[in-house]
BALOBA-1460 file (C-alpha; in Angstrom, 3 decimals):
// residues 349
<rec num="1" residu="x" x="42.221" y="48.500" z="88.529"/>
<rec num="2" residu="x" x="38.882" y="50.627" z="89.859"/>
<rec num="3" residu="x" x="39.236" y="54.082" z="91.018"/>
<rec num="4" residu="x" x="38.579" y="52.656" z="94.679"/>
<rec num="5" residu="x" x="41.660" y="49.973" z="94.126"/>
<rec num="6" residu="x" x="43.780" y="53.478" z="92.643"/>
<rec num="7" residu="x" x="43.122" y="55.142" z="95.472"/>
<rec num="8" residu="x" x="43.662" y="52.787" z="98.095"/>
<rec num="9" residu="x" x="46.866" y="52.118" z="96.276"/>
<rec num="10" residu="x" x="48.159" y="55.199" z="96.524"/>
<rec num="11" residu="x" x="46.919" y="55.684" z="100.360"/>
<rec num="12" residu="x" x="48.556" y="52.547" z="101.168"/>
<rec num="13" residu="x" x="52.375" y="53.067" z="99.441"/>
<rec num="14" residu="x" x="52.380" y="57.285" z="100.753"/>
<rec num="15" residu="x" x="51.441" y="55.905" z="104.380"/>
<rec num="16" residu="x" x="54.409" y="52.764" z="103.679"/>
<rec num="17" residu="x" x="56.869" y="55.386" z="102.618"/>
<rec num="18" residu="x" x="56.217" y="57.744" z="105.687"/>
<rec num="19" residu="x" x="57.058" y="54.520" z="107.557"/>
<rec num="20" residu="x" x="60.394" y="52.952" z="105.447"/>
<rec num="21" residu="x" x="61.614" y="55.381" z="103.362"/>
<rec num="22" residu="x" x="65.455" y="55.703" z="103.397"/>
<rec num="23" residu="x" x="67.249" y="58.248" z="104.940"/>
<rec num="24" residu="x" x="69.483" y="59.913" z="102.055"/>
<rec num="25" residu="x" x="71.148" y="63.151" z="101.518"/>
<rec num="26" residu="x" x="69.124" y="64.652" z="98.097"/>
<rec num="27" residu="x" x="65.855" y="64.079" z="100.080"/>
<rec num="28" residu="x" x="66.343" y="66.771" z="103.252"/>
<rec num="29" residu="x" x="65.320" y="69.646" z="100.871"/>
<rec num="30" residu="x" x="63.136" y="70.622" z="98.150"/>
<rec num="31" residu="x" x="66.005" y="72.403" z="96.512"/>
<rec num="32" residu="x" x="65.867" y="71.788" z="92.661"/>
<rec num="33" residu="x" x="69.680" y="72.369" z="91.541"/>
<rec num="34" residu="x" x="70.006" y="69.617" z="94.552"/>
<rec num="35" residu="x" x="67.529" y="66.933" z="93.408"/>
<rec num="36" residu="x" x="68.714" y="67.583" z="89.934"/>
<rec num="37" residu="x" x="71.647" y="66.554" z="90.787"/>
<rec num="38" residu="x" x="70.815" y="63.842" z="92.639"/>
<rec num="39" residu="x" x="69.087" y="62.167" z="89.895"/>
<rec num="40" residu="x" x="71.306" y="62.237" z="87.583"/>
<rec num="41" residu="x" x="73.984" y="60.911" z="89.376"/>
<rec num="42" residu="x" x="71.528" y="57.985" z="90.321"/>
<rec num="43" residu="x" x="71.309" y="57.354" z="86.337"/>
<rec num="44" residu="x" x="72.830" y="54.182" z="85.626"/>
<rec num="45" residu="x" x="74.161" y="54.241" z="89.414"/>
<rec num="46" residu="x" x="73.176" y="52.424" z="92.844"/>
<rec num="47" residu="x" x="72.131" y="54.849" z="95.671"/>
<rec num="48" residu="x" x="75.175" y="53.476" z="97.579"/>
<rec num="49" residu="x" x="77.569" y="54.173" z="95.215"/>
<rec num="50" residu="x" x="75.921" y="57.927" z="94.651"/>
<rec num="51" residu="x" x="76.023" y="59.047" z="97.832"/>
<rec num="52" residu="x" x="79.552" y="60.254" z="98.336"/>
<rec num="53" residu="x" x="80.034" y="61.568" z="94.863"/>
<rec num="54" residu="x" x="76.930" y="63.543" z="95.257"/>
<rec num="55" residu="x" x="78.648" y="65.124" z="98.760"/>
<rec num="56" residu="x" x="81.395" y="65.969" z="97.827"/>
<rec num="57" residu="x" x="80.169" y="67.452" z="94.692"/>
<rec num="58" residu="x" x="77.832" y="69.785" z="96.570"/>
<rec num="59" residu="x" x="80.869" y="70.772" z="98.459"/>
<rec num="60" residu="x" x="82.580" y="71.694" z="95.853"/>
<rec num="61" residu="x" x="79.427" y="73.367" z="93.864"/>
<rec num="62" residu="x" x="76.624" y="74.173" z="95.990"/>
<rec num="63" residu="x" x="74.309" y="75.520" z="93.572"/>
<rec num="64" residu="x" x="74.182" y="76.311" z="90.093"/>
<rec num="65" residu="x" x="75.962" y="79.166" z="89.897"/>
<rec num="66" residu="x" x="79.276" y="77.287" z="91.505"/>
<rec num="67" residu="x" x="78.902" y="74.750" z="89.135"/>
<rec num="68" residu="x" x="78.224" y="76.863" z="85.665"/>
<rec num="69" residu="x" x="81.324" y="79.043" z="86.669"/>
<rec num="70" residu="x" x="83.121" y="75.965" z="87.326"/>
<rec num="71" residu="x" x="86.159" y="74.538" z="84.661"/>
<rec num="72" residu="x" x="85.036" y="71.233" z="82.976"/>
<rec num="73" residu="x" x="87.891" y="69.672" z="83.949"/>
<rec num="74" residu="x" x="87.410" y="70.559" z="87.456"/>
<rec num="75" residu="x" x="83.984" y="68.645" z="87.371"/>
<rec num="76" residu="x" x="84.868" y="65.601" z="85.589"/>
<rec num="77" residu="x" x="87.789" y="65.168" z="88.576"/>
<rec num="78" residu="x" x="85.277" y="64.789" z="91.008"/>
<rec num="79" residu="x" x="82.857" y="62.670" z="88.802"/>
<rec num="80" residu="x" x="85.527" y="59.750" z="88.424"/>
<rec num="81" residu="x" x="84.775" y="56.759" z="89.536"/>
<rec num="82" residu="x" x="80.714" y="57.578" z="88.543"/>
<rec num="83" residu="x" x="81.367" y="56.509" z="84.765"/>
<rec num="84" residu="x" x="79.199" y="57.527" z="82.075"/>
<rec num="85" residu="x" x="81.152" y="61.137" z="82.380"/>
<rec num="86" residu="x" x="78.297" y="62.635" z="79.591"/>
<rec num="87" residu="x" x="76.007" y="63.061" z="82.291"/>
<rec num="88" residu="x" x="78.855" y="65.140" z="84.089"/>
<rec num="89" residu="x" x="79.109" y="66.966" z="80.134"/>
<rec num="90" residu="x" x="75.926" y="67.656" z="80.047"/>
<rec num="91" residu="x" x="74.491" y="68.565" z="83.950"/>
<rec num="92" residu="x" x="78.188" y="71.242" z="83.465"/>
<rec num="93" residu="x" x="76.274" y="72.769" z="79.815"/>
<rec num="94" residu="x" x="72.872" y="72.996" z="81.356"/>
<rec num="95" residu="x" x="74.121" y="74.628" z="84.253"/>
<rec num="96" residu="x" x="75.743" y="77.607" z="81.825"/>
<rec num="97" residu="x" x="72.655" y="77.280" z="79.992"/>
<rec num="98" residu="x" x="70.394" y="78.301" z="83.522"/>
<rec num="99" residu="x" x="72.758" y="81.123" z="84.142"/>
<rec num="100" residu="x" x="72.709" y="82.556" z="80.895"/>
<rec num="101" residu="x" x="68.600" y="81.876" z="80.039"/>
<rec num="102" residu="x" x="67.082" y="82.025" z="83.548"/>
<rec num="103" residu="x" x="69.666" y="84.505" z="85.702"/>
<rec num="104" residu="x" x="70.314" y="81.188" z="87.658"/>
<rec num="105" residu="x" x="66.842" y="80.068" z="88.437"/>
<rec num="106" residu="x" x="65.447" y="76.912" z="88.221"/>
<rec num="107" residu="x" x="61.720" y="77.074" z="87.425"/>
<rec num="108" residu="x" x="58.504" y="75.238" z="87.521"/>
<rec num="109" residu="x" x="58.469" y="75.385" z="83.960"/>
<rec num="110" residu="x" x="58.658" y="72.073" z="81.948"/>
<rec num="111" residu="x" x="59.668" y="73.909" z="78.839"/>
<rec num="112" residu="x" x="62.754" y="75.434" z="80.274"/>
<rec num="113" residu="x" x="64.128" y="72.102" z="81.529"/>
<rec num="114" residu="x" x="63.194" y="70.119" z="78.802"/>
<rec num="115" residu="x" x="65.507" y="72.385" z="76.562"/>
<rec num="116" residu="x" x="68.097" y="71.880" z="78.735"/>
<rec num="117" residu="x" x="71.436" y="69.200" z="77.393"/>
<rec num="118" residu="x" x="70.684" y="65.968" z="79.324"/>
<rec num="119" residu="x" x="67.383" y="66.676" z="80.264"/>
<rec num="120" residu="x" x="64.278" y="63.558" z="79.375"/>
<rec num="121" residu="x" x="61.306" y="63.074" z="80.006"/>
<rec num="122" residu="x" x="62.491" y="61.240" z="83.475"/>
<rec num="123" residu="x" x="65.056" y="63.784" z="84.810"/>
<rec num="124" residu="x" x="61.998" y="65.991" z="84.579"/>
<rec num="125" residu="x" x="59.366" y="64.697" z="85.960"/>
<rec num="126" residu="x" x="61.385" y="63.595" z="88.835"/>
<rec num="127" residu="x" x="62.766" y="67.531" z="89.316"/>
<rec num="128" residu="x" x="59.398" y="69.474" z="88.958"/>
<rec num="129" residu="x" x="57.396" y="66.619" z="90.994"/>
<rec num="130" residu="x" x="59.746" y="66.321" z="93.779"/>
<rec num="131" residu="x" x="61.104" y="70.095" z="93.857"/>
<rec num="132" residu="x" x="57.672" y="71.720" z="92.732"/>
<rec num="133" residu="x" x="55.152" y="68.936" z="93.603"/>
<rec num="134" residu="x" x="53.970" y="69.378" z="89.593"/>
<rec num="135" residu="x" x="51.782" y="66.538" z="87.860"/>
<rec num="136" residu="x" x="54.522" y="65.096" z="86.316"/>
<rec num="137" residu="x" x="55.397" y="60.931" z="86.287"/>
<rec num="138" residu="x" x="58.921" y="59.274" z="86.396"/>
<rec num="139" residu="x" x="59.325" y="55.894" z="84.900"/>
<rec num="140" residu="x" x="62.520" y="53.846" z="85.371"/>
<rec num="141" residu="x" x="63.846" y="50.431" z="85.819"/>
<rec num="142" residu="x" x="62.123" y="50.730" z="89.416"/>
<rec num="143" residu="x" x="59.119" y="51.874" z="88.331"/>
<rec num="144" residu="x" x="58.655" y="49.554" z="85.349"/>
<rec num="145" residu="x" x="58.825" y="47.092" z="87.463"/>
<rec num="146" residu="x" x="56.089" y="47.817" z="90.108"/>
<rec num="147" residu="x" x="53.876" y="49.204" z="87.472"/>
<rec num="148" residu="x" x="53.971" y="46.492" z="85.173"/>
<rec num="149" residu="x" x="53.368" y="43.958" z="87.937"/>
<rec num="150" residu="x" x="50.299" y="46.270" z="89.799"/>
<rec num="151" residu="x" x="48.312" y="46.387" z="86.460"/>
<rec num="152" residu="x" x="49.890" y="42.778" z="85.113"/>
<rec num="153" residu="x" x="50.243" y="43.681" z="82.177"/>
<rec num="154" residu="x" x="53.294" y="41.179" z="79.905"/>
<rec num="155" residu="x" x="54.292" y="43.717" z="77.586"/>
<rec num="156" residu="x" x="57.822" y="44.785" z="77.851"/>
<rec num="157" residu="x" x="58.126" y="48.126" z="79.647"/>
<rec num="158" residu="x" x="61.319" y="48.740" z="77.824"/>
<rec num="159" residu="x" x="60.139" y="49.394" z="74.502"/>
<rec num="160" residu="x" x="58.089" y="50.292" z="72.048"/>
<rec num="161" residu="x" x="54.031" y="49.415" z="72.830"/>
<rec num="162" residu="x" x="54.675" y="48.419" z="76.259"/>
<rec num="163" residu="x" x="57.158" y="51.520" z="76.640"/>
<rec num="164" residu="x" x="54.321" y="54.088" z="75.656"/>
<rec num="165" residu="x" x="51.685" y="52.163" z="78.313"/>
<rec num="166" residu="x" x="53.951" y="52.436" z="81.087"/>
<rec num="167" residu="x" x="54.580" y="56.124" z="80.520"/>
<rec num="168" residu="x" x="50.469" y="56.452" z="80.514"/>
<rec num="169" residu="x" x="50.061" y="54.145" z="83.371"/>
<rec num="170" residu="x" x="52.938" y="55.877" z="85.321"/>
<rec num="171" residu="x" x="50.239" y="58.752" z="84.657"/>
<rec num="172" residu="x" x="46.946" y="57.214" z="85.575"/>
<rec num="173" residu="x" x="48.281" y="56.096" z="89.514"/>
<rec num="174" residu="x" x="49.432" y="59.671" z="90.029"/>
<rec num="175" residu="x" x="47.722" y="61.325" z="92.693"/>
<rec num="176" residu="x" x="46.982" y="65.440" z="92.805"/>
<rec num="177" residu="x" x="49.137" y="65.846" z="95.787"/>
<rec num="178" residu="x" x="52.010" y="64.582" z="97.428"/>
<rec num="179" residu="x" x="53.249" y="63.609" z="93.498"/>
<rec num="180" residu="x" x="56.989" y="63.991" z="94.336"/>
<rec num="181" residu="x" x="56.332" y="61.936" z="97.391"/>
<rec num="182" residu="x" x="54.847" y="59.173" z="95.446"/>
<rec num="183" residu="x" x="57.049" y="59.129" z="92.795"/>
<rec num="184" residu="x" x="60.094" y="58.721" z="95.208"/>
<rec num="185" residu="x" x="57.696" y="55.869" z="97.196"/>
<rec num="186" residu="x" x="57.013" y="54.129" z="93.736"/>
<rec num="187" residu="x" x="61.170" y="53.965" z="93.167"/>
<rec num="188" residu="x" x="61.566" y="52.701" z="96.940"/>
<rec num="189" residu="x" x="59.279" y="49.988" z="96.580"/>
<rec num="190" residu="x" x="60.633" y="48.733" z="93.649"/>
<rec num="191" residu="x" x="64.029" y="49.206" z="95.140"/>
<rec num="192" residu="x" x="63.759" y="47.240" z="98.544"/>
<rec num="193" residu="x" x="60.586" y="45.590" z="98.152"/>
<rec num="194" residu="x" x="59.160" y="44.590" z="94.607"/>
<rec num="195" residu="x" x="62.565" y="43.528" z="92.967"/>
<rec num="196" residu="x" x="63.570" y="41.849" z="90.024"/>
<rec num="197" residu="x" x="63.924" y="38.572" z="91.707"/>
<rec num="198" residu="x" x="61.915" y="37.015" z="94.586"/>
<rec num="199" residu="x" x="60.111" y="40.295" z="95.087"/>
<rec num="200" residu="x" x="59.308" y="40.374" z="99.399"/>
<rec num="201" residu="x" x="55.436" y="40.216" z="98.371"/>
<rec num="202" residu="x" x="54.728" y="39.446" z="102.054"/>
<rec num="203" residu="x" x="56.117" y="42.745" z="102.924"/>
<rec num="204" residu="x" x="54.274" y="44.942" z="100.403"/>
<rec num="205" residu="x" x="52.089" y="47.540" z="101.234"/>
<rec num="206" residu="x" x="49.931" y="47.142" z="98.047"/>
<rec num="207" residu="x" x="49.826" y="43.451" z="97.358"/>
<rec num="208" residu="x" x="45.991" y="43.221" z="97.627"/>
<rec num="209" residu="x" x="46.110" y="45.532" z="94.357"/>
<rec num="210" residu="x" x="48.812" y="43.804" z="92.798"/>
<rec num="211" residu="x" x="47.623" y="41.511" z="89.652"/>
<rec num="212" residu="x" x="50.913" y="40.050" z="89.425"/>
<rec num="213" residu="x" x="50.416" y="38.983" z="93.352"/>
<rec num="214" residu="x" x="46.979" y="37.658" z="92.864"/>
<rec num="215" residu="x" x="47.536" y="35.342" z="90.195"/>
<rec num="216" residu="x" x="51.349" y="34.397" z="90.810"/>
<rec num="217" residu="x" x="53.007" y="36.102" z="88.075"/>
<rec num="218" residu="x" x="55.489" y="37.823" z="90.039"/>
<rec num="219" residu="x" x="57.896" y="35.947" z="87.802"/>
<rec num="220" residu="x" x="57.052" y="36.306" z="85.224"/>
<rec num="221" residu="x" x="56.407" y="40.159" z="84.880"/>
<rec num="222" residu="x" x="57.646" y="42.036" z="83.657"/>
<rec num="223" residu="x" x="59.716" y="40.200" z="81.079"/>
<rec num="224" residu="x" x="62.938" y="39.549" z="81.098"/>
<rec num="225" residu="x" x="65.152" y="42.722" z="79.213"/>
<rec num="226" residu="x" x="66.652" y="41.692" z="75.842"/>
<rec num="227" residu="x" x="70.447" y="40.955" z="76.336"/>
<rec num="228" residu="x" x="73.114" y="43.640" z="75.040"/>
<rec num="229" residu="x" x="75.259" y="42.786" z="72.420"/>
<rec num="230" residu="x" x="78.478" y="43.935" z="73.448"/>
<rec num="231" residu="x" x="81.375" y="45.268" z="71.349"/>
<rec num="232" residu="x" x="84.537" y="44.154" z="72.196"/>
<rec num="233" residu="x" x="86.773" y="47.034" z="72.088"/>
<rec num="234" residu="x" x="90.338" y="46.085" z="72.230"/>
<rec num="235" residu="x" x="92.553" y="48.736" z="73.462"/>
<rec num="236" residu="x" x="96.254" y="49.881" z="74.765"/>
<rec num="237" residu="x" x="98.230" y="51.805" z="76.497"/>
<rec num="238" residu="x" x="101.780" y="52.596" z="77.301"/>
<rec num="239" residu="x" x="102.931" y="54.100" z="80.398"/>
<rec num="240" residu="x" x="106.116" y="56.219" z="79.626"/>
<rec num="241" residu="x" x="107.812" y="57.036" z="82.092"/>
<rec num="242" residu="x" x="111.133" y="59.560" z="82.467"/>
<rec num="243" residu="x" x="112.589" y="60.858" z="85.267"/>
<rec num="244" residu="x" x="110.195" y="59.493" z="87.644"/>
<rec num="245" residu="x" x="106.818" y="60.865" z="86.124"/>
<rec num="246" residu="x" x="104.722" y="58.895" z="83.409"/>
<rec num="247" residu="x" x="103.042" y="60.926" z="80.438"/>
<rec num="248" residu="x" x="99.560" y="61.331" z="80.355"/>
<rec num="249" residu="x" x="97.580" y="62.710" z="77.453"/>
<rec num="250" residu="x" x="94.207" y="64.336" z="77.396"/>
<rec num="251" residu="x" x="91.459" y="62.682" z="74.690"/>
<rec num="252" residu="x" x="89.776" y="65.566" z="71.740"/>
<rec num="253" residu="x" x="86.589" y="66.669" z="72.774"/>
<rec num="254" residu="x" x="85.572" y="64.986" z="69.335"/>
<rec num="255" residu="x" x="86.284" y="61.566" z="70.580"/>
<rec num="256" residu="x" x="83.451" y="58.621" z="70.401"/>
<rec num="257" residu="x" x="83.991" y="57.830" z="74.161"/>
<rec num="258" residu="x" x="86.148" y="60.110" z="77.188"/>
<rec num="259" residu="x" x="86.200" y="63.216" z="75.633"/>
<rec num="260" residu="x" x="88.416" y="65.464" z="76.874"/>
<rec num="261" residu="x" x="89.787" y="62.537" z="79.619"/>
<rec num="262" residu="x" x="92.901" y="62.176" z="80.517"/>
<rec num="263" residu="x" x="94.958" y="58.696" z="79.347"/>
<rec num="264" residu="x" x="98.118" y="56.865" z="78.415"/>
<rec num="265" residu="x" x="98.920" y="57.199" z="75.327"/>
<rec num="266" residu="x" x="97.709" y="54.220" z="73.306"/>
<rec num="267" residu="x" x="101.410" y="53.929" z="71.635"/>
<rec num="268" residu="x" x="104.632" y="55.984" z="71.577"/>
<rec num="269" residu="x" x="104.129" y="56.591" z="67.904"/>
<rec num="270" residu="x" x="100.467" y="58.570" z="68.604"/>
<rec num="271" residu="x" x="102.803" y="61.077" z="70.804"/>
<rec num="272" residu="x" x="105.657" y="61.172" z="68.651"/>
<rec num="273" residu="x" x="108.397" y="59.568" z="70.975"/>
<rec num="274" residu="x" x="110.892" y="56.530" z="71.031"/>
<rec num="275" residu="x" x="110.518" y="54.408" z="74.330"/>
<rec num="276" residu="x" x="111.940" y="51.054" z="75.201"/>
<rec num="277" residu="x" x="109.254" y="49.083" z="76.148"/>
<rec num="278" residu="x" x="109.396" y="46.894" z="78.700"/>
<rec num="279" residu="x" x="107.466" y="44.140" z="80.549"/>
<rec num="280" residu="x" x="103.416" y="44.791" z="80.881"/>
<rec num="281" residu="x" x="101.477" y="46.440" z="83.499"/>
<rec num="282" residu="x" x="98.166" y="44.936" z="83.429"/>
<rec num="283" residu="x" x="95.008" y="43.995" z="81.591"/>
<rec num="284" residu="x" x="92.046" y="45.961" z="82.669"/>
<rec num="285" residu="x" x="88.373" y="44.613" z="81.556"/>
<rec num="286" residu="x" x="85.162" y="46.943" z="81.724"/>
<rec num="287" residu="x" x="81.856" y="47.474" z="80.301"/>
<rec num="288" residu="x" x="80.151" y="50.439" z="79.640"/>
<rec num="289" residu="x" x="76.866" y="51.238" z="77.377"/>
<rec num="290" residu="x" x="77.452" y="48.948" z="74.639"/>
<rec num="291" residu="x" x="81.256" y="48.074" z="74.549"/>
<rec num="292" residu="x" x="83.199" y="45.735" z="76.594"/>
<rec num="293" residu="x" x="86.879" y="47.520" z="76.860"/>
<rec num="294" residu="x" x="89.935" y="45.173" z="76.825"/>
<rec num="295" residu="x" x="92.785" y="47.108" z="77.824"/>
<rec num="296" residu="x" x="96.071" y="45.933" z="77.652"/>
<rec num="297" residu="x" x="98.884" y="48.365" z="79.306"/>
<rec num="298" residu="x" x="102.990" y="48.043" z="79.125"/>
<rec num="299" residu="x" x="105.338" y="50.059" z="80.692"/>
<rec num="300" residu="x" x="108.543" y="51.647" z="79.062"/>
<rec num="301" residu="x" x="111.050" y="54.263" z="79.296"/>
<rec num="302" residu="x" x="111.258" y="57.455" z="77.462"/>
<rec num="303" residu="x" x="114.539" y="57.243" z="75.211"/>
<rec num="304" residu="x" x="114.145" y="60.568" z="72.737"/>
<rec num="305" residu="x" x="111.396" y="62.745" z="71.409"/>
<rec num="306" residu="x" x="108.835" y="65.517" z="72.294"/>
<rec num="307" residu="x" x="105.285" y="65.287" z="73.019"/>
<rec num="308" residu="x" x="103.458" y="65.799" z="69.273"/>
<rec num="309" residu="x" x="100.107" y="63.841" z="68.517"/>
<rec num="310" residu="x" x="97.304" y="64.332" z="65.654"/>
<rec num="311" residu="x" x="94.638" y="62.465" z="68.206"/>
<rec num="312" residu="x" x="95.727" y="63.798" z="71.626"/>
<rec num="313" residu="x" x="95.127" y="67.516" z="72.227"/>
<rec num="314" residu="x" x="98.068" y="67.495" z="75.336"/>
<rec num="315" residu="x" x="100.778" y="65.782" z="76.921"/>
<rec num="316" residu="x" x="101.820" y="66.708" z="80.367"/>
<rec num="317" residu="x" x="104.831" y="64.312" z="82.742"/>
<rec num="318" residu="x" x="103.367" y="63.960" z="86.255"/>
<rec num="319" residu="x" x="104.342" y="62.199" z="89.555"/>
<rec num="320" residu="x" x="102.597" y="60.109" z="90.906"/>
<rec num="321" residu="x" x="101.066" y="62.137" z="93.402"/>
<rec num="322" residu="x" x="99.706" y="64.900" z="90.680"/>
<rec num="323" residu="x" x="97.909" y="61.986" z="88.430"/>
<rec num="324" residu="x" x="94.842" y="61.893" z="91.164"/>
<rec num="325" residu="x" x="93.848" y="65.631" z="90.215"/>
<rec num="326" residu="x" x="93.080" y="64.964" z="86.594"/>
<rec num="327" residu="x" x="89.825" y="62.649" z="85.418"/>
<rec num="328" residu="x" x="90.050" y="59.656" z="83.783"/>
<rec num="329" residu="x" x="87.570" y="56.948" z="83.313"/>
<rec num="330" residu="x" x="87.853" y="53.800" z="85.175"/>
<rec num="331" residu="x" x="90.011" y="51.236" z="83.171"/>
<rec num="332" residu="x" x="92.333" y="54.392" z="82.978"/>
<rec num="333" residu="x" x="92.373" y="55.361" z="86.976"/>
<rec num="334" residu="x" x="92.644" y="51.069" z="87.463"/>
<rec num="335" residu="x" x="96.365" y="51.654" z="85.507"/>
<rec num="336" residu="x" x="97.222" y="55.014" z="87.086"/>
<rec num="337" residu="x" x="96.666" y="52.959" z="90.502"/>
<rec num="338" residu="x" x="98.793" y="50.336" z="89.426"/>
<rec num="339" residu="x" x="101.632" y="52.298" z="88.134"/>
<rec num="340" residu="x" x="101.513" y="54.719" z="91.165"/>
<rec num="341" residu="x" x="101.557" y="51.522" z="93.505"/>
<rec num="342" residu="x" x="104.590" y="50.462" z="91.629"/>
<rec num="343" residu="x" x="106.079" y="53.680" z="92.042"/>
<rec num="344" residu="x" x="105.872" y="53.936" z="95.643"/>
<rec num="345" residu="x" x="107.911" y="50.666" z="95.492"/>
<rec num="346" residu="x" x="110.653" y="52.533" z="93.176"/>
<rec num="347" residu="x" x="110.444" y="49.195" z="90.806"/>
<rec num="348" residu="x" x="110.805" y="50.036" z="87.035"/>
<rec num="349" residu="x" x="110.527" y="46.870" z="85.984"/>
C-alpha cells in the first residue's frame, strides 16, 4: 500500500463508520472506567451477548470507585452467565489498584494501565485511543482479519512472525486523529462486513485497497487458526438435599478453574457427610479455554453428618430461591436450574 492508498483507506472506512456504525451502549461517552469495561466484557464475548451484562453492571457500579469498594462475590453474581470469571478477578483488583495508586483516576498514561491485573497490550490501546484519542492500535480477531486481507499478507496473524506484523501494521494504517474512531471502525468492519466466511466485499468501503479483493484471496486470508486440543475434564456433582434446601459449597481461591465459585459438592465424602444417593440429575457439557467439562450430577438425600471439607472453603443449605444470588459458572447454574425446576415441582426423585 502507498501513502495515497493509506490515506484514502482511512478516509473511506471513518466516512463508512459515520454512516453504519452500531448503536451500542459503551459508545455514548468517552468515559474510560466505561469503555474499560466494555472491552473487557467483549473479550471472548459477542456484542449481543455483552450488552445486558454490561447494563446492569453499570447499575450496580457506575464508576470505579463503586466497583473497587464492591465485595468480590458481589461482582462475580452479576458476571454469571459471561464465563471466563478472571476477567471479572481481575477488572475487581485493578479497580482497588486505581483507587489506591491514582485517587480513582483513570489517566492518559500507558504506564499506569499497563501495570494494572488484566491489562494487554489490546485492553489498552482500545481504552487510551477511544477514551483519550492517544496513538495507540488494537488488534483482535476483527482486526486480524481486515488487516491481513488489506495488505494480503498469508502469514498467520495469530502467532509468532505474522503476530508481530500485524501489531506493526495495526500501527502503520493509524491515522493522527480520530484513532479511537478508527479503531472501533476497523472492529465494525470486520464484524459485519469483512468476516471470516463469504466476507460482503460488494459492500465494503475499502475494497479498491484491499489486496485480498483484487486478486481473490478473500479465502484464503488470513489462514485458517490452528485447532485447540481440548482436555476432557470429567467431573461430578451431587446435589444434597435436606429439608428442602440443597448444599452448595464455595471453590478455594487457589483452585485451577472457578475460584472462589460456588458448586455442588463433587461427592459427599469431599464435605464430610453420608447421603443416599439417588437417581441422576443431568449431564452438562461445556467448553471453556482449553478443557471440555463433562459433568455428570446425581441427586441424594442428606442422612447424617456436618459440613467439613479439605478442598471447599464453605458449605451453606439454600432454597431454591436463595441459589440465584451466589455465582457459579455455567455447567454449575445449568444444574442449579435443573434442580430448582424440580423443586418447584416438589419431586425428590
Amino acid at each position: 500500500m502507498t501513502p495515497e492508498s493509506h490515506r484514502a483507506f482511512r478516509r473511506k472506512l471513518l466516512a463508512w463508520f459515520d454512516r453504519a456504525k452500531r448503536d451500542l451502549p459503551w459508545r455514548t461517552s468517552r468515559d474510560p472506567y466505561r469503555i474499560w469495561v466494555s472491552e473487557v466484557m467483549l473479550q471472548q464475548t459477542t456484542v449481543a451477548a455483552v450488552i445486558p451484562f454490561y447494563e446492569r453492571f453499570l447499575v450496580s457500579f457506575p464508576n470505579v470507585h463503586a466497583l473497587a469498594a464492591a465485595d468480590e462475590q458481589a461482582v462475580l453474581n452479576l458476571w454469571q452467565g459471561l464465563g471466563y470469571y478472571r476477567r471479572a478477578r481481575h477488572l475487581h483488583a485493578a479497580a482497588k489498584q486505581l483507587i489506591h495508586e491514582q485517587a480513582g483516576e483513570l489517566p492518559n498514561d500507558p504506564s499506569v494501565w499497563a501495570a494494572l491485573p488484566g491489562v494487554g497490550r489490546y485492553i489498552l490501546g482500545a481504552v487510551l485511543s477511544q477514551a483519550f484519542d492517544r496513538r495507540l492500535p488494537i488488534v483482535e480477531a476483527n482486526t486480524l482479519r481486515v488487516l491481513s486481507r488489506l495488505f494480503g499478507s498469508r502469514l498467520d496473524p495469530r502467532e509468532g512472525a505474522g503476530k508481530v506484523w500485524v501489531w506493526e501494521a495495526a500501527e502503520t494504517v493509524l491515522p493522527h486523529k480520530r484513532v479511537g474512531d478508527f479503531n472501533q471502525a476497523m472492529m465494525e468492519l470486520g464484524a459485519l462486513v469483512c468476516t471470516p466466511v463469504a466476507p460482503n466485499c460488494e459492500l465494503c468501503p475499502v475494497r479498491r485497497e484491499c489486496v485480498a479483493n483484487q486478486f481473490g484471496l478473500q479465502a484464503e486470508i488470513p489462514p485458517p487458526a490452528k485447532k485447540k486440543v481440548l482436555t476432557t475434564a470429567q467431573e461430578t456433582a451431587l446435589l444434597i438435599q435436606r429439608e428442602g434446601r440443597v448444599l452448595l459449597c464455595q471453590r478455594p481461591p487457589t483452585a485451577e478453574r472457578g475460584a472462589m465459585l460456588w458448586e455442588f459438592p463433587a461427592t459427599a465424602e469431599s464435605v464430610g457427610m453420608t447421603v443416599e444417593l439417588g437417581p441422576e440429575l443431568l449431564t452438562v457439557q461445556h467448553g471453556v479455554t482449553r478443557f471440555r467439562i463433562v459433568l455428570e450430577a446425581s441427586e441424594a438425600v442428606w442422612l447424617r453428618g456436618e459440613f467439613a471439607s479439605d478442598f471447599y472453603t464453605a458449605g451453606v443449605w439454600l432454597t431454591a430461591e436463595e441459589l440465584a444470588s451466589y455465582p457459579m459458572s455455567i455447567p454449575q447454574g445449568k444444574l442449579r436450574a435443573e434442580w430448582s425446576k424440580t423443586s418447584r415441582q416438589g419431586r425428590l426423585w
